[in-house]
Structures are given as C-alpha cells and as structure tokens.
C-alpha positions in Angstrom: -24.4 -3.0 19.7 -20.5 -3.5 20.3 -19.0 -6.5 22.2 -17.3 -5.2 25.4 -13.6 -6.5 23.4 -14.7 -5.8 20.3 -12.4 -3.7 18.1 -14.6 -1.0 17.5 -15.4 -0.6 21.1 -11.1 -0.6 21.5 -10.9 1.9 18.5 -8.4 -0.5 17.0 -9.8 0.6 13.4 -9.1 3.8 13.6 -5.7 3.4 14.3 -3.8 3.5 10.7 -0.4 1.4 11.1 2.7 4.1 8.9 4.3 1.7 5.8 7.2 1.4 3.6 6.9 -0.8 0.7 10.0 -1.7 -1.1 8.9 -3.1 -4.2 10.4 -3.8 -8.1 6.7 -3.5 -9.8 5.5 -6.4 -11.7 2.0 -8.0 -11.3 2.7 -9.3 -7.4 3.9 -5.9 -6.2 1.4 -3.9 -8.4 -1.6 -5.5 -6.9 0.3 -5.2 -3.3 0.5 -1.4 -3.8 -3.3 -1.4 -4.3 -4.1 -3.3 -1.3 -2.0 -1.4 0.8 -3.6 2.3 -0.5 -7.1 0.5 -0.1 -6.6 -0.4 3.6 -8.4 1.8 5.7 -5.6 0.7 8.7 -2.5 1.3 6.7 -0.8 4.6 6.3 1.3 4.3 3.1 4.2 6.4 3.8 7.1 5.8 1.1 7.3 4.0 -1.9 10.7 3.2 -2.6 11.7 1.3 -6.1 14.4 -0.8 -6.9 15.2 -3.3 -10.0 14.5 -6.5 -10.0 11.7 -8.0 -12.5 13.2 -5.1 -15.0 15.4 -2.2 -14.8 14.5 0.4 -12.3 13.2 2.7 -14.7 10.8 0.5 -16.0 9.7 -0.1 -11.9 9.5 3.0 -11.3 7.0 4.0 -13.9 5.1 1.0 -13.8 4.9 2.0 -9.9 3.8 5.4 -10.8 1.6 4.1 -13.2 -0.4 1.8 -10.4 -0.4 4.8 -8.2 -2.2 7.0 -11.1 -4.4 3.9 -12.0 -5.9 3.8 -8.2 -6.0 7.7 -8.4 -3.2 7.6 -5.3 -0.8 10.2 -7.4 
C-alpha cells in the first residue's frame, strides 16, 4: 500500500529527467556514463566528448567503448 505523498502514488518515478553529459572518458566519467544509462529516471540524450585525460580520439572511443560494454550502442 502507497503513502498518500509517496512518490509512487505522485508518479514521480516514471518521470525520466532528458541529460547531456559532457565528459573526457577516463575511469570517473566511464563509470558516470554507466550510472546515468542505468537510471531508470534519467533519459540520456547526448553524449558529447572532449579532451582532457587524453586526446579526444582516445575519449571518444573509450566513450564508445563504455557505451558497447553496457550494451547502450
């Protein structure tokens, strides 16, 4: 049984919240790009990459490969 505030009651979780994540793929943003596809509340609109650990070459295909890992392609 639901609270009478209770988020499901609301239908707060099925509300999915659109994101961009900027991100220069090392370990920090790789395991942030797995969280976010995970959420059930986030819609993960645009992944944009940009140097920063390494060349944006090397982001951008570590970023791909994350995104192949999770099977999120």
């Amino acid at each position: 049984m639901y609270k009478e505030n209770s988020c499901e009651m609301r239908g707060c979780m099925k509300k999915k919240t659109p994101v961009i994540l900027d991100v220069d793929t090392g370990v920090d943003d790789a395991i942030a790009i797995a969280f976010a596809c995970y959420l059930k509340n986030l819609d993960v609109r645009l992944i944009a990459t940009g140097g920063g650990n390494t060349g944006v070459d090397n982001v951008t295909n570590n970023t791909l490969n994350i995104l192949q890992f999770i099977k999120r392609e």
